[in-house]
Structure formats: C-alpha cells, structure tokens
C-alpha positions in Angstrom: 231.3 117.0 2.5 233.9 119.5 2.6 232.3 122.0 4.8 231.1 118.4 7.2 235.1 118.8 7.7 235.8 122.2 8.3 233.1 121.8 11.2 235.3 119.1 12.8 236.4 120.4 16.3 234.7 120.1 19.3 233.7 116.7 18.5 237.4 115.3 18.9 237.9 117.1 21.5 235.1 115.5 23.2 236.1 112.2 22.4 240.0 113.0 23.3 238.5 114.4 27.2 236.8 111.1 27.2 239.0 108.9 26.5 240.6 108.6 30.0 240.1 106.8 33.0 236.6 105.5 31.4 238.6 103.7 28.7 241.5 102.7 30.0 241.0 101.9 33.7 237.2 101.2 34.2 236.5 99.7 30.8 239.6 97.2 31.0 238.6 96.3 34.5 235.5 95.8 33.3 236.8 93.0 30.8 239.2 91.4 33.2 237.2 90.9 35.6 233.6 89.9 34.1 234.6 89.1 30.6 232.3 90.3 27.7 229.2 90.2 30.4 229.3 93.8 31.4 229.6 94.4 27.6 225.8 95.4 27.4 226.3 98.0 30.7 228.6 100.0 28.4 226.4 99.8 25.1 223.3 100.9 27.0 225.1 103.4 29.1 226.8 105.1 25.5 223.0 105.1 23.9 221.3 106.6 27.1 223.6 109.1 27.3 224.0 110.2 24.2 221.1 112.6 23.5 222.1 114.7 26.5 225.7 115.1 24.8 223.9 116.0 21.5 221.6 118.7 23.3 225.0 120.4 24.1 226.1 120.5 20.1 222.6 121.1 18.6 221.4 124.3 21.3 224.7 125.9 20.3 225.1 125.4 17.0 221.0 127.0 17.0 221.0 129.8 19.5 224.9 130.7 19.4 225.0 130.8 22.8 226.3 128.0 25.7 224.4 125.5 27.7 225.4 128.0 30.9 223.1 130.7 29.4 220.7 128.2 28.6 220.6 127.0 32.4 220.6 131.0 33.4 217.4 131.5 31.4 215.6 128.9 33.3 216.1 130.6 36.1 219.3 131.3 38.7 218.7 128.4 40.7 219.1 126.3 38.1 222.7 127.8 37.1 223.1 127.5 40.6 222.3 123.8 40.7 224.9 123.3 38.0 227.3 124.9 39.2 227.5 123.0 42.6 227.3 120.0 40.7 230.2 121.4 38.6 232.2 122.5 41.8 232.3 119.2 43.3 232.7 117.0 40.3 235.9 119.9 39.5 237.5 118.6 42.9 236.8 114.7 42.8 237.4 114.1 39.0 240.3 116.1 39.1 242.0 114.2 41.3 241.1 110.8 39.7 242.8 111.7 36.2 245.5 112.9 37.5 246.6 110.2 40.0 245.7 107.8 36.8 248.2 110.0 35.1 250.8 110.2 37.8 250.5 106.3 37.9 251.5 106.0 34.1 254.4 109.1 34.5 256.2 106.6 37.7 255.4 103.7 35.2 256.9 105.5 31.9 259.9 106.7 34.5 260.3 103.8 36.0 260.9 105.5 39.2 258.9 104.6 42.7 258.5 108.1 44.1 255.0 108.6 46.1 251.8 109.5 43.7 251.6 112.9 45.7 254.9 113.6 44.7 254.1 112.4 40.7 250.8 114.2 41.1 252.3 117.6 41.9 254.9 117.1 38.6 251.6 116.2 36.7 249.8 119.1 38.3 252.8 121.9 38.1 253.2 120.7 34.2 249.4 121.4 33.6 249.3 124.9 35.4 252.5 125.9 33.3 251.0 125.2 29.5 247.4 126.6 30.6 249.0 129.6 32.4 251.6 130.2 29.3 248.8 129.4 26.9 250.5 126.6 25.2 247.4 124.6 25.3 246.8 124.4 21.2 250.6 122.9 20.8 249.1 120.1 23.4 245.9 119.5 21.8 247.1 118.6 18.2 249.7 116.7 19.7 246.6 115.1 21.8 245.2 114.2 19.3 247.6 112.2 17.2 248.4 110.4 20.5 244.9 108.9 20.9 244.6 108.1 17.5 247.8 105.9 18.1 246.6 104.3 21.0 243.0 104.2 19.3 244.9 102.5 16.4 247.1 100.2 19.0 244.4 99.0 20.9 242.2 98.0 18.0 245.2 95.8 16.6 245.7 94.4 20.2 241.8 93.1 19.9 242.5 91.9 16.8 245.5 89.9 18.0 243.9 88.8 20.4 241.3 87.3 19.2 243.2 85.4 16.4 244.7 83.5 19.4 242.3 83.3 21.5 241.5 84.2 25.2 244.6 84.0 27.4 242.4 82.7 30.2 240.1 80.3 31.0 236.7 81.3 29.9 234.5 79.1 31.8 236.2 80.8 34.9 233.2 82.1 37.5 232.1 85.5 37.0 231.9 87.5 40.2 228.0 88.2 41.1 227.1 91.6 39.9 223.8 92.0 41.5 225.2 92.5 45.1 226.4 95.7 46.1 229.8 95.8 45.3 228.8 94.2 41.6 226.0 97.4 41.8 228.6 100.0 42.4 230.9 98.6 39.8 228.2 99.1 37.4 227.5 102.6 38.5 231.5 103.5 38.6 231.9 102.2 34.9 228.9 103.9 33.9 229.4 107.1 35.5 232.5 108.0 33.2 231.5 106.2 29.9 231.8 107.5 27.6 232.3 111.0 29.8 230.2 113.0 32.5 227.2 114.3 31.5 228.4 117.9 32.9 231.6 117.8 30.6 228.8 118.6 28.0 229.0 122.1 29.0 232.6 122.1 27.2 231.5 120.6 24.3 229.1 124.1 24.1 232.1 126.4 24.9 233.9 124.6 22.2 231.9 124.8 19.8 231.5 128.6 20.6 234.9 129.2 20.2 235.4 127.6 17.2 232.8 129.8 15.9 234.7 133.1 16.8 237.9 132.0 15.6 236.2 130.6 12.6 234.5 134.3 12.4 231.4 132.1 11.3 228.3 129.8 12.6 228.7 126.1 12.0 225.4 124.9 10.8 223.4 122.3 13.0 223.7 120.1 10.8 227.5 120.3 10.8 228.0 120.3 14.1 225.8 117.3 14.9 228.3 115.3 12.2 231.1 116.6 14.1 229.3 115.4 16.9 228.6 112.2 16.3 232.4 110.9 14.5 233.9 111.8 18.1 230.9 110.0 20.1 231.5 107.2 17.4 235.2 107.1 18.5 235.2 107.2 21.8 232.6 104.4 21.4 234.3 101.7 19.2 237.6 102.6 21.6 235.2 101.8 24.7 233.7 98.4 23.5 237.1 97.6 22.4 239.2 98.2 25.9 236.6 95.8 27.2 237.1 93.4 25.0 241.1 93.4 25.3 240.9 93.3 28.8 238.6 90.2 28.5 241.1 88.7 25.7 244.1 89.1 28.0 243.5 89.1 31.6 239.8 87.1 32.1 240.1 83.8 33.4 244.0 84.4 34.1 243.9 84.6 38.0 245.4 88.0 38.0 243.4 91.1 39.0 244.3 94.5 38.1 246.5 96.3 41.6 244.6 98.8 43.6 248.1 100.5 43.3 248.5 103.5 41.1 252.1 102.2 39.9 251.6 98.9 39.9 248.4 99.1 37.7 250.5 101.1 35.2 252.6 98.3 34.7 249.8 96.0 34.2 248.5 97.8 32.0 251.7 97.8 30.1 252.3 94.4 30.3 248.8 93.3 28.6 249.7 95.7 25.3 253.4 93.5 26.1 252.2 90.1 26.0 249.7 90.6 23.0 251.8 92.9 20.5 255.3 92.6 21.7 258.3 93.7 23.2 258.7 96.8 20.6 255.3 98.1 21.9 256.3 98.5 25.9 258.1 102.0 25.6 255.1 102.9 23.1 252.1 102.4 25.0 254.0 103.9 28.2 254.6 106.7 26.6 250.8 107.3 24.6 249.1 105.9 27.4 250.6 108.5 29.3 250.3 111.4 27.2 246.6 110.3 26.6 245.6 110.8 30.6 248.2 114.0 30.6 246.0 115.2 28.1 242.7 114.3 29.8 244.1 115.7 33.1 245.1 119.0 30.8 241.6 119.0 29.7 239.5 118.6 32.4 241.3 121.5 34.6 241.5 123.9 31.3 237.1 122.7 31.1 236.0 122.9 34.3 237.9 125.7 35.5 236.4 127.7 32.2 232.9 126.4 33.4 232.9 127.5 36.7 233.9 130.9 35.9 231.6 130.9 33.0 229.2 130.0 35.8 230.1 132.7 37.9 229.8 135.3 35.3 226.6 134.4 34.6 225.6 134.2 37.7 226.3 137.9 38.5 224.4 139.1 35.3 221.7 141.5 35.7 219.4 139.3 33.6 218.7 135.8 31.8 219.3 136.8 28.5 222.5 139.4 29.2 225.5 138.3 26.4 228.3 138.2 29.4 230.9 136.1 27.7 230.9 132.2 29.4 233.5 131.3 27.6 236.2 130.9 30.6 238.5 133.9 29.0 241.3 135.0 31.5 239.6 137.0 34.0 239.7 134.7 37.6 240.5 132.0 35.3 243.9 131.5 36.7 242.9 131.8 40.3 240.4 128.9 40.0 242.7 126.6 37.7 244.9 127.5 41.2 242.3 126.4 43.5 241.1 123.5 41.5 245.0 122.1 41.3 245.6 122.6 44.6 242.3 120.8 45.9 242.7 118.1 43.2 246.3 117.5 44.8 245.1 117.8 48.6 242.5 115.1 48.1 245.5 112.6 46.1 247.8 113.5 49.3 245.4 112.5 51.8 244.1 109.7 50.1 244.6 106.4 51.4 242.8 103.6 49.2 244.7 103.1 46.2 243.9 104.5 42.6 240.6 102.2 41.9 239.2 103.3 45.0 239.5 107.1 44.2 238.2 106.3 40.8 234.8 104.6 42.1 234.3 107.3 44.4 234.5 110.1 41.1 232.7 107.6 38.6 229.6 106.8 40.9 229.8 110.5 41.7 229.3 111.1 38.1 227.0 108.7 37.5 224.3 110.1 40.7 224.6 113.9 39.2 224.1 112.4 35.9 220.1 113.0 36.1 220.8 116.5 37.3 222.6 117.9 34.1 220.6 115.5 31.7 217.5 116.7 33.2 218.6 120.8 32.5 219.3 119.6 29.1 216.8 118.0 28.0 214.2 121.2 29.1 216.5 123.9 27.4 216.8 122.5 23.7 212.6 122.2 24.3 211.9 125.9 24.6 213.0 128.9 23.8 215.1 130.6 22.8 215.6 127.1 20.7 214.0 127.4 17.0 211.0 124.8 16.1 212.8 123.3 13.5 216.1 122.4 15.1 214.4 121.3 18.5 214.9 117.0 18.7 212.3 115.0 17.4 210.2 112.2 19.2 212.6 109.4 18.9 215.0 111.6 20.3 213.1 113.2 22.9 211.9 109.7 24.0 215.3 108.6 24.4 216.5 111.3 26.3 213.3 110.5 28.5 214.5 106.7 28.8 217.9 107.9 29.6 216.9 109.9 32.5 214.1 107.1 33.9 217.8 104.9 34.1 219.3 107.2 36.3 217.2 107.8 38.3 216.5 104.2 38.4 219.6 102.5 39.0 220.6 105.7 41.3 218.0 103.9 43.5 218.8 100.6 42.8 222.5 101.4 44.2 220.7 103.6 47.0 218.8 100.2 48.0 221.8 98.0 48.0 223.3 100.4 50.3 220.7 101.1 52.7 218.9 97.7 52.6 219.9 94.9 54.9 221.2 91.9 53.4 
C-alpha cells in the first residue's frame, strides 16, 4: 500500500483542476433549480467519461510518453485536430474560471469594482506566481483548500438534510426537454467532472512526476492514483447538487446572472445552513479554490499548446521532443492566453452564467473529438498487450462516445428544428 501512496500526484491534481466552475456554479444550479432530477445527468456524465480520463493515466504510465505524442503518432492531422480544439477551449474556458473567480475576489472584498477590473487582479496574480515559478507553494496550499471546502460542503449536506429541504419540494420543475432545458444539460455536462482535453495534463503530470521522482510509476499505481481523485471530485459533484437542492429548490430564489451577486449567494447558502462563523470561511476557500482552478488551467493549457507546437515541428512521429510545457515560448503563450481570456471578460455583456454555458457546451461538443483520439491510441501501439483496457472498458468508452455524439445532435436538433 505504501508505494499506492507514493504514486499519489497527478490524480489530486486532477480532481483539484476540476473542481471549479463544474462544482460550484453548474452543479449547485443544477440542484436549485431542478432538485435531485438532474442528479442521474451528472452520474452518467462522470461514468461516460471516465474511461477517456483513465486512457490519459494508463498510456503514460505504459509507454512513458504523453497523450500529445500519442496523437502525433497517429498522424499530424490529428495533433493538429487537438490542438485547435485545445486553442479554443484555452480562450473560452479561460475566461469562464476566471470571471467565476473574480466574482468570489469582489465577494471576499466586499468591494463592487467592474469584473474586468477583478479579472485583470485575478489574471496579473496568476501571470506573477507562474512567471516567478511559485506554482508548488500554490498547489499544496490548493490542496488543503479543497479538502476544506470538500469537508465543508459534505457537512452542509448533512445539515441539511437533518432539517430538511428549505423549500417547497413539490414546487414545478422547469421542463428540461426544450431547448433551453437541452443546453443546460449539455453546459453541466460539458465541465463535469472536467473537459475531456484537460486529460492531456493529467499525462504531463504524471510525466513529471516521473522525472522528479527519477522513476516510472507502475500502471497499476497510477490508475489508484487515478481513480481516489476521480472518486473525489465525484462524491464533491453529487454532493453540490444535492446542497443546492437542500437550500435553494422550491425557495423562489434563482441564482443571479451577476458575477458578484452570485458570489454572495453562494455565500449565503453555506450562511444559512452552517452559520454565521462559516461566511468569512467559505469566501475565502471558495475563492482560493477557483484562484487555483484559474492558476491551473492557464499553467495546463498554455503547457499543452506548446507541447503541441513542439511536437508539431518534429521531424517524425516517434521523435522524444520534450511536451512537457518547459519554459521555451511558455511565457509568451501564458501572455496571449491571459490577455485573450481577459478581452473576451471585457467585452462580454451577459453575465457570468451566460459565459459559462457558452464554455461548458463548448466542452461538452469537442468532447467526442478528444475521447475519440483516446480511445484509438491506448488500442495500438506503441501501447503493450497487457496494459491495453479490456472489453468492459473498451465498451464503455464506446458507449461514452455514442452519447456525445448523440446528445451533440439532440441539442443540434433543438436548435435547428422549428418548434
């Protein structure tokens, strides 16, 4: 069991990038508004995904090389296809964490300055500690934030449900099965638990910890450091719907499209379920926990795209160019990725839940693209025999993709379709 632990890594760090805007905006609205009946969209969505986070771990852990290399030996236009699926998701997803994050900082601050102007202190903050490097002294203190607000939420729950629902529960639901019930589905399912392209961090992770480690984590291993942060982030995703239904379903009130005022909300449901003592706590872990997120999705994807672009230029599949991020043109895309990230939050116009539907349906529509490259690269080589998924496994993966597609179209139809 020992050596389970000292594998114990990338898997939390997974679960810490995923527990974000997923969790804490779309699963809580998720609860609020519909009660425990979207609870089976966020089960289903965490098992279809899941093999094509698992791919990332096991083709790692067995070839000691990163998803990108795997995509590169299928061919450049596959690499290709990633990484304009990567650019754009950078840009949009970027954006969403951080005006999430900027919301909770005006909250914490109680201050009512515009979210550009939060978003740029979120933004310069995150471009000092990745430029200086300072990004380990975040990530442990990352972590012991969500495990308080993994440990505060589950608490809440369980408040809550020794004194029963705050609202009425025979309230009316709204219909899901129009399209703005379709592409709620789609924007809660296109972050939970994560999207699928952040899997391509979990790979460079998992890489890294095996140079610094100066050692190769077995499969095995990895797939048990693997699947504690998948169980995490789960439990913490099933549980932010039910405290949203607990404490706001049935109540009358709606979460604010605003950015600040949502933040307060949000606030006030830990408030009224936990206490007074709690307001200045979950201000301050909720917002550290979306800091962190923002931290790590501009440290991941601005490693992946120049990962990308290394591997791009290589003279052949198999060449060993490093895909790790390192330092070369890393700094000039985290430059271009903040400054678009912050161009789309000053021009936008809708309010926070807007942005965030446009990133999580975003998500959930490239979804087949990366599941599809993962699912063909831990089938062939350079993959051994014996670590390669087995049927179950393979058929889920299969299933997961068929849903994709398949509710890709479904929201296509309720777009496109009269009435």
């Amino acid at each position: 069991m020992s050596s389970h632990w000292r594998a114990v890594g990338p898997g939390l760090l997974f679960a810490g990038a995923a527990i974000g805007g997923s969790h804490l905006v779309q699963s809580t609205r998720a609860g609020a508004g519909w009660g425990f009946d979207l609870l089976w969209a966020v089960v289903l969505i965490l098992v279809l995904k899941y093999p094509f986070f698992e791919f990332a771990h096991r083709y790692t852990a067995a070839t000691d090389e990163s998803l990108l290399h795997g995509y590169r030996r299928l061919g450049g236009w596959a690499l290709w296809l990633f990484f304009a699926v990567a650019l754009v998701s950078a840009v949009i997803n970027a954006a969403a964490v951080t005006i999430v994050a900027a919301s909770l900082l005006g909250g914490l601050l109680g201050v009512s300055w515009s979210l550009p102007n939060l978003a740029l202190l979120v933004f310069g903050a995150v471009a000092v500690i990745l430029a200086g490097g300072r990004y380990r002294t975040l990530d442990r203190a990352m972590k012991v934030m969500i495990s308080l607000l993994a440990v505060l939420t589950l608490a809440g729950v369980v408040v809550a449900v020794r004194h029963g629902p705050v609202g009425d529960f025979s309230a009316p639901r709204p219909e899901i099965w129009t399209a703005a019930g379709v592409a709620f589905l789609l924007a809660l399912m296109g972050w939970m638990p994560a999207p699928l392209d952040i899997s391509v961090w979990s790979s460079l992770w998992t890489l890294a910890k095996n140079r610094a480690d100066c050692r190769r984590v077995s499969v095995a291993h990895c797939r048990f450091d693997f699947h504690l942060g998948y169980l995490v982030t789960s439990v913490l995703a099933v549980a932010f719907v039910c405290f949203g239904a607990l404490v706001m379903f049935g109540t009358g009130e709606t979460f604010a499209e605003g950015g600040l005022a949502f933040a307060r909300q949000l606030t006030t449901m830990y408030v009224q379920t936990l206490g007074d003592w709690t307001r200045w706590l979950i201000a301050t872990v909720a917002f550290i926990t979306m800091f962190s997120t923002t931290l790590t999705v501009c440290d991941g994807y601005s490693r992946t795209l120049i990962g990308c672009w290394r591997l791009l230029r290589a003279r052949t599949a198999w060449e060993r160019t490093d895909a790790t991020g390192g330092h070369g043109g890393y700094l000039a895309v985290l430059a271009a990725l903040i400054l678009a990230g912050w161009g789309i939050i000053a021009g936008w116009l809708s309010g926070l839940r807007t942005l965030l539907d446009v990133a999580t349906i975003t998500a959930f529509l490239t979804a087949p693209i990366v599941g599809w490259l993962n699912y063909v690269i831990v089938r062939r080589e350079p993959m051994p025999l014996a670590d390669r998924p087995g049927r179950a496994l393979t058929g889920l993966a299969r299933a997961g993709i068929v849903y994709l597609v398949g509710f890709g179209l479904v929201f296509a139809a309720t777009r496109l379709l009269p009435g």
